[in-house]
FITI-601175 format. One record per residue: residue in three letters; x, y, z of N, C-alpha, C in turn; residue number from 1. Coordinates in steps of 0.1 Angstrom, whole numbers, plus 5000, padded with zeros to 4 digits. Example, Ala and Ser with C-alpha at 12.3 -4.5 7.8 and 13.67 -1.06 7.14 Angstrom:
// residues 2
@resn=ALA	nx=5132	ny=4943	nz=5078	cax=5123	cay=4955	caz=5078	cx=5132	cy=4967	cz=5078	resi=1
@resn=SER	nx=5128	ny=4978	nz=5071	cax=5137	cay=4989	caz=5071	cx=5129	cy=5000	cz=5079	resi=2
//
This chain:
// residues 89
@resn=UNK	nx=2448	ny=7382	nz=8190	cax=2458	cay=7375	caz=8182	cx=2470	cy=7384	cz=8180	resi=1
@resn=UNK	nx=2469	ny=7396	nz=8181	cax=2479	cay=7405	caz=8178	cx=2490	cy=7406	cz=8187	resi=2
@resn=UNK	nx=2483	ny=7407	nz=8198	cax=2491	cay=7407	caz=8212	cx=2501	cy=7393	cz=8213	resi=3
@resn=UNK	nx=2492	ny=7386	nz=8212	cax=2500	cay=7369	caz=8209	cx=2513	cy=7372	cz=8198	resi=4
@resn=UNK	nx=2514	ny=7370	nz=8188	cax=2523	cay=7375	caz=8175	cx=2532	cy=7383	cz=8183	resi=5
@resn=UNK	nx=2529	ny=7397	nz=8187	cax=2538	cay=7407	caz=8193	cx=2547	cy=7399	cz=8203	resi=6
@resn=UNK	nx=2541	ny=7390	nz=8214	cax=2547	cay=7385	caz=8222	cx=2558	cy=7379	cz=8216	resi=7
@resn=UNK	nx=2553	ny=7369	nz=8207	cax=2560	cay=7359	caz=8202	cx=2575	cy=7362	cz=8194	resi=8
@resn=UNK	nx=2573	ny=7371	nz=8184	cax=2588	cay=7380	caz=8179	cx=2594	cy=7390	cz=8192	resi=9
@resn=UNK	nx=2585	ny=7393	nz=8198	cax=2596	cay=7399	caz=8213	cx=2603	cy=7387	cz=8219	resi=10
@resn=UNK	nx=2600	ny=7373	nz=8217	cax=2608	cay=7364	caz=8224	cx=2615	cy=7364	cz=8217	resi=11
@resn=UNK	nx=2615	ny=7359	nz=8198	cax=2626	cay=7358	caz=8193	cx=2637	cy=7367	cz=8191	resi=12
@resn=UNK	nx=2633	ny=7382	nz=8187	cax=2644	cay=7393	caz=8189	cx=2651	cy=7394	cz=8202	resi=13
@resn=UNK	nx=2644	ny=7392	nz=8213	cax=2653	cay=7391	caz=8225	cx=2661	cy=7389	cz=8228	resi=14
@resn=UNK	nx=2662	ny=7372	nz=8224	cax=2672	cay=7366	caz=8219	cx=2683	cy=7366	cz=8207	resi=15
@resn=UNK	nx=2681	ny=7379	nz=8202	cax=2690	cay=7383	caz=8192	cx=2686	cy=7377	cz=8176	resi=16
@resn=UNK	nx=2673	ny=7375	nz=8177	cax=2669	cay=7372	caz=8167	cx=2662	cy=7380	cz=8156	resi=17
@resn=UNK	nx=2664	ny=7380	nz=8143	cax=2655	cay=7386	caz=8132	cx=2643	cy=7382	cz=8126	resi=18
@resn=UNK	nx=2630	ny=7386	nz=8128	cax=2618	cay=7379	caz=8125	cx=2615	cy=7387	cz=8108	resi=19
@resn=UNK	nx=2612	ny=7378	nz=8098	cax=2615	cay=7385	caz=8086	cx=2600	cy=7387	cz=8081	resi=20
@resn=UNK	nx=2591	ny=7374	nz=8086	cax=2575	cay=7378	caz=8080	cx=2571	cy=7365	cz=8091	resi=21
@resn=UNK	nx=2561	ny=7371	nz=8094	cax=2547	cay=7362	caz=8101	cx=2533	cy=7360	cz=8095	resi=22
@resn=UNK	nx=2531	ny=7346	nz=8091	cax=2515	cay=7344	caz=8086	cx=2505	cy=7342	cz=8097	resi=23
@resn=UNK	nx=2500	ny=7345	nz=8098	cax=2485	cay=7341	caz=8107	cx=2476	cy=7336	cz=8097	resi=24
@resn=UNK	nx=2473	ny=7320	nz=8105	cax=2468	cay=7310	caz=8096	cx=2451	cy=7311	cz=8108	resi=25
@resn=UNK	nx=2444	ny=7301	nz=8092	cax=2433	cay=7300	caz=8105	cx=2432	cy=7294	cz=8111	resi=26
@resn=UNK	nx=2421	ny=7290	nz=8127	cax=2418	cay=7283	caz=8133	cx=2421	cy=7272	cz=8127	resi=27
@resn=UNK	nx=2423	ny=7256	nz=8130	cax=2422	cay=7246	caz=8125	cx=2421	cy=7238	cz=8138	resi=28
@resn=UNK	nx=2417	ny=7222	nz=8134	cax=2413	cay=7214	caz=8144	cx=2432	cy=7205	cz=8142	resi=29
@resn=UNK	nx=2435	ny=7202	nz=8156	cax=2448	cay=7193	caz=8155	cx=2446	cy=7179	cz=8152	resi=30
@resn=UNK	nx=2460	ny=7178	nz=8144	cax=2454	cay=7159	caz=8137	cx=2455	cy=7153	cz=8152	resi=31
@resn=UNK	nx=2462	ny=7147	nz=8162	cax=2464	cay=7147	caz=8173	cx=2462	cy=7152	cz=8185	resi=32
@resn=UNK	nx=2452	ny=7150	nz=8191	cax=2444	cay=7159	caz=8202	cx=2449	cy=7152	cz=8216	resi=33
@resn=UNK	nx=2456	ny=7160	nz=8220	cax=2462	cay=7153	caz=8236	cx=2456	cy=7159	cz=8246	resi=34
@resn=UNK	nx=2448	ny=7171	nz=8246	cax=2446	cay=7174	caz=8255	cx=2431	cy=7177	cz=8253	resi=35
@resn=UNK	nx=2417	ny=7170	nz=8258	cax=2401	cay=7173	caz=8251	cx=2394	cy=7189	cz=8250	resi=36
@resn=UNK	nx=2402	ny=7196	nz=8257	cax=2398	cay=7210	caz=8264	cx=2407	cy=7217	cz=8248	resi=37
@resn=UNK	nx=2414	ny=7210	nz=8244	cax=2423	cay=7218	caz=8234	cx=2421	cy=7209	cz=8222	resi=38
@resn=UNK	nx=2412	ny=7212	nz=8214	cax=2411	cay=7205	caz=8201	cx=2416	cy=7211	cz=8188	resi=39
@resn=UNK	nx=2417	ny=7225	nz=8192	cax=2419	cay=7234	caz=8181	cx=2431	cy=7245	cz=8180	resi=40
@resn=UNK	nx=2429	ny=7252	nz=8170	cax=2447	cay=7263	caz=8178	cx=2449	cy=7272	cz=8165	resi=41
@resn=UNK	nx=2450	ny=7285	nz=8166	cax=2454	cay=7292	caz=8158	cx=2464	cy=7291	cz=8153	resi=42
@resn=UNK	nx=2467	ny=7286	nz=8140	cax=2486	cay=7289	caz=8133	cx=2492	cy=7301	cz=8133	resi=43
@resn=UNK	nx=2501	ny=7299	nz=8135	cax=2511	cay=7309	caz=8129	cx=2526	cy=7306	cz=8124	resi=44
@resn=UNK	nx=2531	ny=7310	nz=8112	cax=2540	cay=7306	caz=8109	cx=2551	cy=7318	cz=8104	resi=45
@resn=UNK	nx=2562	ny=7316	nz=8114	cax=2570	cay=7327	caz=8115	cx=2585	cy=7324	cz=8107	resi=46
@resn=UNK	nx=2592	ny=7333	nz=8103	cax=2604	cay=7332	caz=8095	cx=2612	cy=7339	cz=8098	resi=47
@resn=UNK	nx=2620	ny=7333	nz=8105	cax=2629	cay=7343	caz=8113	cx=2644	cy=7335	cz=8112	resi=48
@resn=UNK	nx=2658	ny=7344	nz=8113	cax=2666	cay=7343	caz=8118	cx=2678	cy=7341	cz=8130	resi=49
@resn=UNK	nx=2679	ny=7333	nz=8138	cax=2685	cay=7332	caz=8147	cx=2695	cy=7324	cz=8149	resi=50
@resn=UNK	nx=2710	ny=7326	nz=8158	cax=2718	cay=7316	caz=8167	cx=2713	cy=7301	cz=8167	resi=51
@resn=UNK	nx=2721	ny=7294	nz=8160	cax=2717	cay=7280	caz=8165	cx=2713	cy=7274	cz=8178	resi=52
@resn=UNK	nx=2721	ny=7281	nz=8185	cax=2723	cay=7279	caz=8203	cx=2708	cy=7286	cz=8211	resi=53
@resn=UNK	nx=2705	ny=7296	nz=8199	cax=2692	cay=7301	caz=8212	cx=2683	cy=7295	cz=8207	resi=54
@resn=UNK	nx=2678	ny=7285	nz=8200	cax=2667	cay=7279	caz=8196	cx=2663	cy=7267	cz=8206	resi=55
@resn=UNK	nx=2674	ny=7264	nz=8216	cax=2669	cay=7256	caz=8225	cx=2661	cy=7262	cz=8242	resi=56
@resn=UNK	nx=2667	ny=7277	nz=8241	cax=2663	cay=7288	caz=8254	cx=2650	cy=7290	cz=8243	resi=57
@resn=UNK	nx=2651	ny=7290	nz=8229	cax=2637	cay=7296	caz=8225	cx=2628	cy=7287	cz=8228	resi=58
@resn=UNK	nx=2625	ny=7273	nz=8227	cax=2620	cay=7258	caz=8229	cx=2614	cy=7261	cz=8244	resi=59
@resn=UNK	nx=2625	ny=7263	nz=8257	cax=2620	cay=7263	caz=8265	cx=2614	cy=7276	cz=8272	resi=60
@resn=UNK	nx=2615	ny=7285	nz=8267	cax=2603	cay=7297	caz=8264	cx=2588	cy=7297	cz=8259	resi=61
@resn=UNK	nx=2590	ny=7289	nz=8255	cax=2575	cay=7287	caz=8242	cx=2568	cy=7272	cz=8254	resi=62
@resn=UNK	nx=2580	ny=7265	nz=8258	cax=2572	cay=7254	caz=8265	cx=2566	cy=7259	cz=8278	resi=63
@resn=UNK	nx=2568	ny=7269	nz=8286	cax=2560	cay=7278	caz=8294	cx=2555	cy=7290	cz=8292	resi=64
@resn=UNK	nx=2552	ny=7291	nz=8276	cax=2541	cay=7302	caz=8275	cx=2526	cy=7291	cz=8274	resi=65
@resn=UNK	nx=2517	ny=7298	nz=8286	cax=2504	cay=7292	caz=8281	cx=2499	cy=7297	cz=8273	resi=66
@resn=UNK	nx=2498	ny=7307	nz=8261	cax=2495	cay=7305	caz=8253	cx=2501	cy=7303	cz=8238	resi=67
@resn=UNK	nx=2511	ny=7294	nz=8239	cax=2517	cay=7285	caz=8228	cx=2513	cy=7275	cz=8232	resi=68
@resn=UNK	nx=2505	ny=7264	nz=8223	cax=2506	cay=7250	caz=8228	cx=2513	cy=7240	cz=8222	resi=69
@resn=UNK	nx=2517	ny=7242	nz=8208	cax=2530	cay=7236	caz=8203	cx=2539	cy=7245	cz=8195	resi=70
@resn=UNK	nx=2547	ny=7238	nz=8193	cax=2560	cay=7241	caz=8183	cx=2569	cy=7236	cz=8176	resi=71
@resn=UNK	nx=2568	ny=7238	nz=8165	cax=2580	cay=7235	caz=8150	cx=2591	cy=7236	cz=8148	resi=72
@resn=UNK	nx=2605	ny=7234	nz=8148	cax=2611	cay=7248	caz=8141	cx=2620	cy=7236	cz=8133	resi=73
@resn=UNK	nx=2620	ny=7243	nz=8118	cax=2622	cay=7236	caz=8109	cx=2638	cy=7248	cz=8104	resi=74
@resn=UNK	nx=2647	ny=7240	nz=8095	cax=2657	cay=7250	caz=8094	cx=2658	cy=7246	cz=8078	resi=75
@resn=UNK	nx=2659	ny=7262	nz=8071	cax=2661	cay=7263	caz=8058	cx=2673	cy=7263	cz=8054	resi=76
@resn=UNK	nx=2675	ny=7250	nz=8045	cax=2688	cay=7254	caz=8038	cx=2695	cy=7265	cz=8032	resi=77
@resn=UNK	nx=2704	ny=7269	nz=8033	cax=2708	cay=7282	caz=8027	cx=2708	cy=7284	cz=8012	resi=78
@resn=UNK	nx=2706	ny=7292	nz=8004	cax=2704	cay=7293	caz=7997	cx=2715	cy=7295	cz=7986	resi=79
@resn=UNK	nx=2721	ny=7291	nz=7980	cax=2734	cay=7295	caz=7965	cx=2733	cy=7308	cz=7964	resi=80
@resn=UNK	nx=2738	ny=7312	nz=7968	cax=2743	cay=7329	caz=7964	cx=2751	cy=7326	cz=7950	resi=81
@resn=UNK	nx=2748	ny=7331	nz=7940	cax=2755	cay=7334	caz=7923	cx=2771	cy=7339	cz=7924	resi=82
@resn=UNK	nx=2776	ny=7334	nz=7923	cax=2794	cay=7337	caz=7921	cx=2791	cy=7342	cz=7902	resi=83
@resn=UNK	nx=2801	ny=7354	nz=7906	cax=2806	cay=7360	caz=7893	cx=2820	cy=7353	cz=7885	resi=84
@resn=UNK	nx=2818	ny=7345	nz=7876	cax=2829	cay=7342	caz=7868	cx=2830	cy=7345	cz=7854	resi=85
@resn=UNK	nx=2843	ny=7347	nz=7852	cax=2850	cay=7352	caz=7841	cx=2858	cy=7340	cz=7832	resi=86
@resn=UNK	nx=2856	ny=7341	nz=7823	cax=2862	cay=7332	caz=7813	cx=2875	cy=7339	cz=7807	resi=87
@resn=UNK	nx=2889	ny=7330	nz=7813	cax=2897	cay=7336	caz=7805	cx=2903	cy=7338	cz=7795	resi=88
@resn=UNK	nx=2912	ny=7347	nz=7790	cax=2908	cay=7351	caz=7780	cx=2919	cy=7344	cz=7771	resi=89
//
């Protein structure tokens, strides 16, 4: 599983991306089983940084790794950064 993970942030830094933390979840069975030989699959859930534009070269990276069998990618809103104001006087 290590080697997998390793793979997987060498694709995304590649591409000029920043991988900030990775979970390794456990085995679980898929709600949806399309293929009978594949009923199950290790998670992982990565948090990373990257170009809007390379998330579609990332997509088609991951869709010919045989060992990814799906993928997510969900995008976090940014977050309010605190502005300093002063009350005049």
């Amino acid at each position: 599983m290590k080697d997998i993970i390793d793979k997987i942030t060498a694709e995304i830094t590649a591409l000029g991306g920043q991988v900030e933390t990775t979970q390794k979840m456990d085995k679980r069975p898929f709600a949806r089983v399309t293929d009978k030989q594949q009923g199950s699959g290790y998670y992982l859930n990565v948090i990373f940084q990257v170009e809007p534009g390379a998330l579609v070269t990332l997509r088609n990276r991951f869709a010919t790794n045989e060992t990814v069998f799906r993928v997510l990618f969900t995008q976090a809103s940014e977050a309010a950064t605190p502005t300093a104001t002063t009350a005049p006087k």
